[in-house]
C-alpha positions in Angstrom: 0.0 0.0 0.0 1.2 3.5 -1.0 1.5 5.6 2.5 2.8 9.0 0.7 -0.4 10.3 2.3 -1.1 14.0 0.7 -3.2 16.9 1.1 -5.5 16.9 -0.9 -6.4 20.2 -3.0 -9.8 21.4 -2.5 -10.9 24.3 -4.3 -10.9 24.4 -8.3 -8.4 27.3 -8.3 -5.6 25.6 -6.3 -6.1 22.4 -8.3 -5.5 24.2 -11.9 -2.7 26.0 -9.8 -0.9 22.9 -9.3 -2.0 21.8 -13.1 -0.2 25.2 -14.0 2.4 25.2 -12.3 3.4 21.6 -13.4 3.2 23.0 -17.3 5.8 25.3 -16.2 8.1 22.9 -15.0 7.6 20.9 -18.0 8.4 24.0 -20.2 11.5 25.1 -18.3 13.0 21.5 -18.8 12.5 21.4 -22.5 14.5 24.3 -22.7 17.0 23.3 -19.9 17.5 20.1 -22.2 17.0 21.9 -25.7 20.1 24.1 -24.9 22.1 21.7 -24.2 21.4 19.4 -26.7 21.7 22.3 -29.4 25.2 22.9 -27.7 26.2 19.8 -28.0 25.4 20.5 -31.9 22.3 18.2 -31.9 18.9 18.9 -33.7 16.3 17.9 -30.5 13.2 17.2 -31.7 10.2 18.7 -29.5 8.4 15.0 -28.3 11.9 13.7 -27.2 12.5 16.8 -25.3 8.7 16.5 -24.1 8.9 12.8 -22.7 12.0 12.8 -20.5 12.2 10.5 -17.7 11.7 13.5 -15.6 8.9 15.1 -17.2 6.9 11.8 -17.1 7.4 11.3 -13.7 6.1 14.7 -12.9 3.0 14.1 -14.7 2.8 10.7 -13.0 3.3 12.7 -9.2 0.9 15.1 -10.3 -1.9 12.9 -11.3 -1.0 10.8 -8.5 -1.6 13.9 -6.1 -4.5 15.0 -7.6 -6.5 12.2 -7.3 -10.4 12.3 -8.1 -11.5 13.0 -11.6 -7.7 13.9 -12.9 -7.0 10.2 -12.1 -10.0 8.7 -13.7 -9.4 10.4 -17.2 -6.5 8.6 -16.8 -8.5 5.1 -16.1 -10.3 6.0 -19.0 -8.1 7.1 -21.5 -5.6 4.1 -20.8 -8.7 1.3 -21.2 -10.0 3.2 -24.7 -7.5 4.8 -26.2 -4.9 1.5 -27.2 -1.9 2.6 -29.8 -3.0 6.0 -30.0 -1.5 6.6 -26.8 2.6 7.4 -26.8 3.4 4.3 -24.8 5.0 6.3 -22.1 1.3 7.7 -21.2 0.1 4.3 -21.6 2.5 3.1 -18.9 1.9 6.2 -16.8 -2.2 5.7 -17.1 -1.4 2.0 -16.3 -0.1 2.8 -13.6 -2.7 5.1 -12.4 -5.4 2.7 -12.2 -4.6 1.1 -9.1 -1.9 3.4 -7.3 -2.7 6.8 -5.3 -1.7 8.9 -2.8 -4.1 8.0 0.3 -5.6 11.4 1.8 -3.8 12.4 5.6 -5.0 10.7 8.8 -6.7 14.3 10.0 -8.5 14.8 6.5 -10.0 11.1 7.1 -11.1 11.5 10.4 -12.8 14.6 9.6 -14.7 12.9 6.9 -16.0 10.3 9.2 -17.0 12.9 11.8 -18.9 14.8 8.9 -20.9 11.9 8.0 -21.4 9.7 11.1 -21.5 12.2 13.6 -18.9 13.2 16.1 -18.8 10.0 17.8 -18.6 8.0 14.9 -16.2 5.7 16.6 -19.0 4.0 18.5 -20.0 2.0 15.1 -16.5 0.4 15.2 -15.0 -1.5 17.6 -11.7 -1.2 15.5 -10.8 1.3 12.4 -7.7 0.9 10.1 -6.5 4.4 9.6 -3.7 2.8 6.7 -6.1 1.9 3.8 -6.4 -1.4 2.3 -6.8 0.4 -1.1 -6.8 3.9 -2.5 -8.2 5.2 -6.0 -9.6 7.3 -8.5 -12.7 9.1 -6.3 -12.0 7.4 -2.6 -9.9 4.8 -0.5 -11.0 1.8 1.1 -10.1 0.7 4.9 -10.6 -2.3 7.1 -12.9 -2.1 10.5 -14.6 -4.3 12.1 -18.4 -3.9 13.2 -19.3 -3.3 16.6 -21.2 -6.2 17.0 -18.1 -8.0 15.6 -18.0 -8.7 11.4 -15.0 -7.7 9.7 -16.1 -4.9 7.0 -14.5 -2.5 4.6 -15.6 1.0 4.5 -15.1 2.8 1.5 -14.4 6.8 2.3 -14.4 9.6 -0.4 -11.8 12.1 -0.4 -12.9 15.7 0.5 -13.5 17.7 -2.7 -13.7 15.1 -5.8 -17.5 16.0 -6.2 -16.6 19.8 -6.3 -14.2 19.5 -8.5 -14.9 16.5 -11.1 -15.8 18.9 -14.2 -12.7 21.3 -13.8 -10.6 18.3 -13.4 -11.9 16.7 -16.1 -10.8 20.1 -18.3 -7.4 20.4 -16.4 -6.3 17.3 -17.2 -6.8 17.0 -21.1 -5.0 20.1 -21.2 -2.2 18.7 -19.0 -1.7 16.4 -21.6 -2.1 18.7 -24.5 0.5 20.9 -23.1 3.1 17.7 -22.1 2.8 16.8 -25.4 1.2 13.5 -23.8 -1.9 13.2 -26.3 -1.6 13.1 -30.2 -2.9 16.3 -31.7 -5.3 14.2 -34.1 -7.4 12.4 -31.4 -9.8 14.1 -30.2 -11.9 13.4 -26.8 -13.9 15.9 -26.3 -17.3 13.8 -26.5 -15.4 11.2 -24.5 -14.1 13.5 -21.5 -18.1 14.9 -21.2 -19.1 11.7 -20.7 -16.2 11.1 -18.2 -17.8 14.1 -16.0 -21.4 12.7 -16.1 -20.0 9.3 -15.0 -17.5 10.8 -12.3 -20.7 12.7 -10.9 -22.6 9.4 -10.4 -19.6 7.5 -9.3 -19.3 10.2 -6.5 -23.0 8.9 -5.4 -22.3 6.3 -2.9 -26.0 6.4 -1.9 -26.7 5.3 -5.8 -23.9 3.0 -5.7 -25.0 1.2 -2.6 -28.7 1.1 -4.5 -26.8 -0.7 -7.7 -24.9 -3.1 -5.3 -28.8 -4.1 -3.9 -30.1 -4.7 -7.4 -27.0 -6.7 -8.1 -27.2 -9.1 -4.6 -31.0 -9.2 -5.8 -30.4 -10.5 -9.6 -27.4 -12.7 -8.7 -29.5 -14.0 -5.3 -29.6 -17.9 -7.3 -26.3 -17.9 -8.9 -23.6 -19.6 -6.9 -20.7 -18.5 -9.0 -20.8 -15.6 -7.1 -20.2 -13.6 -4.1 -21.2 -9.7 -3.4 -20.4 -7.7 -0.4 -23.1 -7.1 2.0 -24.7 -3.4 2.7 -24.7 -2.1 5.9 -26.9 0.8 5.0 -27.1 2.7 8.3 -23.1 2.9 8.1 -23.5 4.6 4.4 -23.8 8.3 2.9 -23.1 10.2 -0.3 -19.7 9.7 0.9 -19.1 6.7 2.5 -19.8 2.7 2.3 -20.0 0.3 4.5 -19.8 -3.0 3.6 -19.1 -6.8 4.8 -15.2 -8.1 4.3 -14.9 -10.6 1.6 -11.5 -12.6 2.3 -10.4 -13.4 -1.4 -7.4 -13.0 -3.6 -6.6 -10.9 -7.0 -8.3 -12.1 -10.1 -4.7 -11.8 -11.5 -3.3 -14.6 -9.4 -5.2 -16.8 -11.0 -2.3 -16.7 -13.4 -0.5 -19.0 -11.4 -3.9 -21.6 -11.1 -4.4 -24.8 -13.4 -5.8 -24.2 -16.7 -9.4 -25.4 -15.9 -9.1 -23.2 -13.1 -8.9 -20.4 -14.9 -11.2 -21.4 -17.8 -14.0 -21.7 -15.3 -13.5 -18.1 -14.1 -13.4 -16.4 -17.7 -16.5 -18.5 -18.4 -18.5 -17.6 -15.1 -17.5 -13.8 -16.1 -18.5 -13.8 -19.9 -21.6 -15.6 -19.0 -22.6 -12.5 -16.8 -21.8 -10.1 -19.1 -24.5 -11.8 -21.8 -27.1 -11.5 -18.6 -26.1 -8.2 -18.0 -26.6 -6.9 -21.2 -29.5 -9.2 -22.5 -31.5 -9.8 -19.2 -30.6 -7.7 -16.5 -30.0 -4.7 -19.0 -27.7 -3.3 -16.3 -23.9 -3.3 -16.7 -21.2 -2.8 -14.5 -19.3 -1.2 -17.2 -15.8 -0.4 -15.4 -13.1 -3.3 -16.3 -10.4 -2.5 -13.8 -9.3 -5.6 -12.6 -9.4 -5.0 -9.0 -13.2 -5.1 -9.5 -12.7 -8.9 -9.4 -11.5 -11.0 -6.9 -11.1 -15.4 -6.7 -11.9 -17.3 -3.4 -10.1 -20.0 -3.6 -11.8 -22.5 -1.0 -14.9 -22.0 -3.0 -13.7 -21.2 -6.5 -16.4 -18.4 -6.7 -15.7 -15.1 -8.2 -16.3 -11.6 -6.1 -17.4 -9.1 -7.4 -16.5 -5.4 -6.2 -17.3 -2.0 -6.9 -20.6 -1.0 -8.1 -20.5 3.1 -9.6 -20.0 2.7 -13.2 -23.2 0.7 -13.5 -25.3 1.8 -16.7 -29.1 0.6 -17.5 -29.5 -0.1 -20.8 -32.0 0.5 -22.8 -34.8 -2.5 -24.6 -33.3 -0.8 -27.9 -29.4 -1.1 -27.2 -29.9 -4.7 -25.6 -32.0 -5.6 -28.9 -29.6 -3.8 -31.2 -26.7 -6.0 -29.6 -28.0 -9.2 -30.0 -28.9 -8.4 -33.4 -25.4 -7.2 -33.9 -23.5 -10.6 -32.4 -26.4 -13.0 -34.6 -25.3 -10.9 -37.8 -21.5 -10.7 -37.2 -22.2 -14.9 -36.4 -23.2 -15.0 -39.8 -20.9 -12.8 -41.5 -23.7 -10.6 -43.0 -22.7 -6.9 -43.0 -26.0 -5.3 -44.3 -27.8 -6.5 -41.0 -24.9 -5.8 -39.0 -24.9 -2.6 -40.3 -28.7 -2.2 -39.3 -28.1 -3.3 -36.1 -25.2 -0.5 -35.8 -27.8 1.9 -36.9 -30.6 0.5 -33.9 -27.8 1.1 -31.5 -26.7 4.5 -32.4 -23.7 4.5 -34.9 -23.5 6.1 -38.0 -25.2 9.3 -37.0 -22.7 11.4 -38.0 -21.1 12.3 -41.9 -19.4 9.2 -42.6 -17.8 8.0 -46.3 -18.5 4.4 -47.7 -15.3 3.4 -47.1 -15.0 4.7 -43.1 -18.1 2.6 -43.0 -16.8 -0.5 -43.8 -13.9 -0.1 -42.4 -16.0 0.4 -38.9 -17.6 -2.8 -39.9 -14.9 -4.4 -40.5 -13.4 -3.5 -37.4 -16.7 -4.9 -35.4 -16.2 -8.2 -37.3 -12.9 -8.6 -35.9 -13.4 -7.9 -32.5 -16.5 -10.7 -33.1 -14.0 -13.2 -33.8 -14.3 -15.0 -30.6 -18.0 -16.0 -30.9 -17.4 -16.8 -34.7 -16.3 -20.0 -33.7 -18.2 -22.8 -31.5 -15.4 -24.0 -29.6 -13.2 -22.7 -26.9 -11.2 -19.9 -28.1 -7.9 -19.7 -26.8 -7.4 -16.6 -25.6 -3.6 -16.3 -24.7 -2.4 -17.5 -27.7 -4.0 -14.9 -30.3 -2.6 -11.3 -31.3 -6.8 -10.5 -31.3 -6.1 -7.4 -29.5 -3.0 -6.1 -31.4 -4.8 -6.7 -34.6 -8.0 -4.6 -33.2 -6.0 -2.0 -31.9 -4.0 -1.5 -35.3 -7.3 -2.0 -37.0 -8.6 0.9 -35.0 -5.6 3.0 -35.6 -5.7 2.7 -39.2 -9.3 3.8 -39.1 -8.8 7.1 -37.0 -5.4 8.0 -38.4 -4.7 6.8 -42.2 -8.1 7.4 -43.0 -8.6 10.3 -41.4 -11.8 9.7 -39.4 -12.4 9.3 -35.2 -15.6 8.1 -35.0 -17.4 8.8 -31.7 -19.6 6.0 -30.8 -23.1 6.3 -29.5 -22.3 6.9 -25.6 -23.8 3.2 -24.2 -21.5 1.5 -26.5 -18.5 3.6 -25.3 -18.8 2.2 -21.6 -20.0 -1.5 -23.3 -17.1 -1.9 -25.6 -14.9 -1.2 -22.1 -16.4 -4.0 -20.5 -15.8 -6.3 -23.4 -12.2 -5.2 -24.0 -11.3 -5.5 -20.2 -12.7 -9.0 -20.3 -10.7 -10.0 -23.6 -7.4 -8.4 -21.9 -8.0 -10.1 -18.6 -9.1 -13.6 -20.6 -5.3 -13.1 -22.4 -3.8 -12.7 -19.0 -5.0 -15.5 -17.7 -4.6 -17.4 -21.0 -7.8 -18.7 -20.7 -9.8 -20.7 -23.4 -13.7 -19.9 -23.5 -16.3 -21.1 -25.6 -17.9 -17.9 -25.8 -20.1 -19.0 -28.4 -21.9 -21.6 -26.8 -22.4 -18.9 -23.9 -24.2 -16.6 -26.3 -26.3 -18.6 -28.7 -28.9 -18.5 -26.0 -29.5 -14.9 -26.6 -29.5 -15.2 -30.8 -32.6 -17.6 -30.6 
């Protein structure tokens, strides 16, 4: 766990001070390093003299620092955004998703006296101040009940709410000005979004309310395991929830293949429910959402405030989609495109079927009815140059429809995560339910 516990800026100001101030730094070495290089008789070019070790890991501490919404453009960028990114952001957004600096012991206490009273101690007969976890909007720490159950209460850090839509702005142009994000791509419709999701990921009362409708869908499956609420213990800005003793989905690396097949299945299986029968998705990827539990070889399932309902129309336009990219027939896959929401904007013939294309590919798993093998395929290289080909060589970033934004994040996490684990799914067989 990080302890390189910060201050956290509150007010807008001070945050874009610290945004500015960074920018300056940045600036001053490229022209530290641009003299000497010139006197040294070298020709520096401006991205080498941009991303320096040093000027990276500024960005990094800065981002780190900031926390809240600067950190989850990051989340976000780093799951959609594939070769488009420079690598070193890539690694730096990597690394953002699961690292941050936890908020200072006074700043937490004063959070928990501001939403469970001045004596909020009496709930707990122990408190962790050191948190288990710490992330994009809050950090999580280990009490126990005072009627004795081990729980985790997640705590938001002071500010984030406030400050989500001038963070969201602060940071795109942090990366504009570091030289961070290609001048071509733009995000604009992707970073609004971001601040409409940050808002309701700041709910804690909302996501509490998702994580109820979840333990009530998945109350007869037996694959997996969901916290329990403790709903007295929970505000806007803090959740309280039950301990579940279980270890990183990742570990499961080092688990026999059947092991790991079973998980990947169990987790593709509840994506098709979620976005053909529950018509709810919990659209955020991160791996830390998932954990294994060993003694039971169920799956646990964490962290409920990206959750998106979905529409009769999207669900419907999906499964068309998946039955026509089964068959290989474009013209109703493009129909089904058109039911979900693409091709609304100016598009050329070509752009189109190169977006088509591009869906086909990413089908390729349930194209076959057998167990695709996940870690021995370049699937997701050959997507991601696909996709870079589309936006750059021809000239064209198409924004998707804003529910397949979020969906398409889900599926790509899972495909990543399935790679990882090299895991070999019959995805197919899990779907053709649904194409009846």
């Amino acid at each position: 766990m990080n302890d390189k516990s910060t201050k956290l800026p509150r007010q807008p100001l001070a945050r874009l001070g610290g945004l500015a101030s960074l920018a300056g730094r940045i600036a001053g070495s490229v022209l530290v390093n641009g003299a000497k290089q010139l006197a040294q008789g070298q020709s520096p070019k401006a991205k080498d003299l941009l991303l320096t070790p040093a000027n990276l890991m500024r960005v990094t501490d800065k981002l780190a620092q900031l926390r809240g919404a600067a950190m989850k453009v990051g989340q976000l960028l780093s799951m959609d955004a594939g070769d488009l990114l420079p690598a070193e952001l890539a690694e730096i957004l990597a690394r953002l998703r699961s690292n941050a600096n936890p908020m200072l012991p006074k700043e937490l206490a004063l959070v928990l006296r501001t939403e469970l009273g001045e004596q909020w101690q009496q709930h707990f007969s122990q408190f962790t101040f050191v948190p288990m976890a710490a992330a994009s909007i809050g950090q999580v720490h280990l009490a126990h009940h005072d009627k004795g159950q081990k729980l985790a209460v997640k705590v938001q850090y002071p500010g984030v709410r406030q400050s989500i839509d001038s963070d969201v702005d602060n940071v795109a142009m942090l990366l504009k000005i570091s030289g961070l994000l290609p001048d071509g791509v733009d995000y604009r419709a992707l970073l609004e979004e971001a601040k409409l999701q940050l808002h309701q990921e700041a709910d804690y009362v909302q996501e509490a309310a998702y994580l109820q409708r979840y333990r009530t869908l998945l109350a007869g499956d037996d694959h997996f395991v969901l916290p329990q609420l403790y709903p007295e213990l929970c505000t806007s800005r803090l959740m309280t929830m039950s301990f579940v003793d279980a270890v990183p989905i990742e570990s499961l690396e080092q688990y026999p293949q059947e092991v790991r097949d079973r998980a990947m299945t169990q987790l593709f299986a509840l994506l098709f429910r979620e976005i053909f029968e529950f018509k709810l998705v919990q659209t955020d990827p991160n791996f830390a959402n998932y954990l294994y539990q060993p003694g039971t070889a169920k799956l646990v399932l964490l962290d409920f405030g990206a959750c998106r309902d979905y529409p009769e129309q999207i669900s419907l336009g999906y499964r068309l989609l998946l039955r026509a990219a089964v068959r290989h027939d474009m013209v109703e896959m493009e129909q089904a495109m058109r039911q979900i929401g693409f091709f609304s904007q100016d598009i050329l013939p070509a752009q189109k079927q190169a977006i088509l294309a591009l869906v086909q590919l990413i089908s390729e798993p349930v194209q076959q009815n057998r167990a695709y093998a996940f870690g021995q395929t370049d699937l997701a290289q050959r997507v991601r140059k696909a996709g870079t080909a589309l936006s750059m060589q021809q000239n064209y970033w198409h924004t998707p429809p804003v529910a397949a934004i979020f969906l398409h994040r889900k599926m790509a996490g899972f495909y990543l995560l399935a790679a990882r684990l090299k895991a070999r799914v019959n995805v197919r067989q899990l779907l053709d339910p649904y194409l009846v």
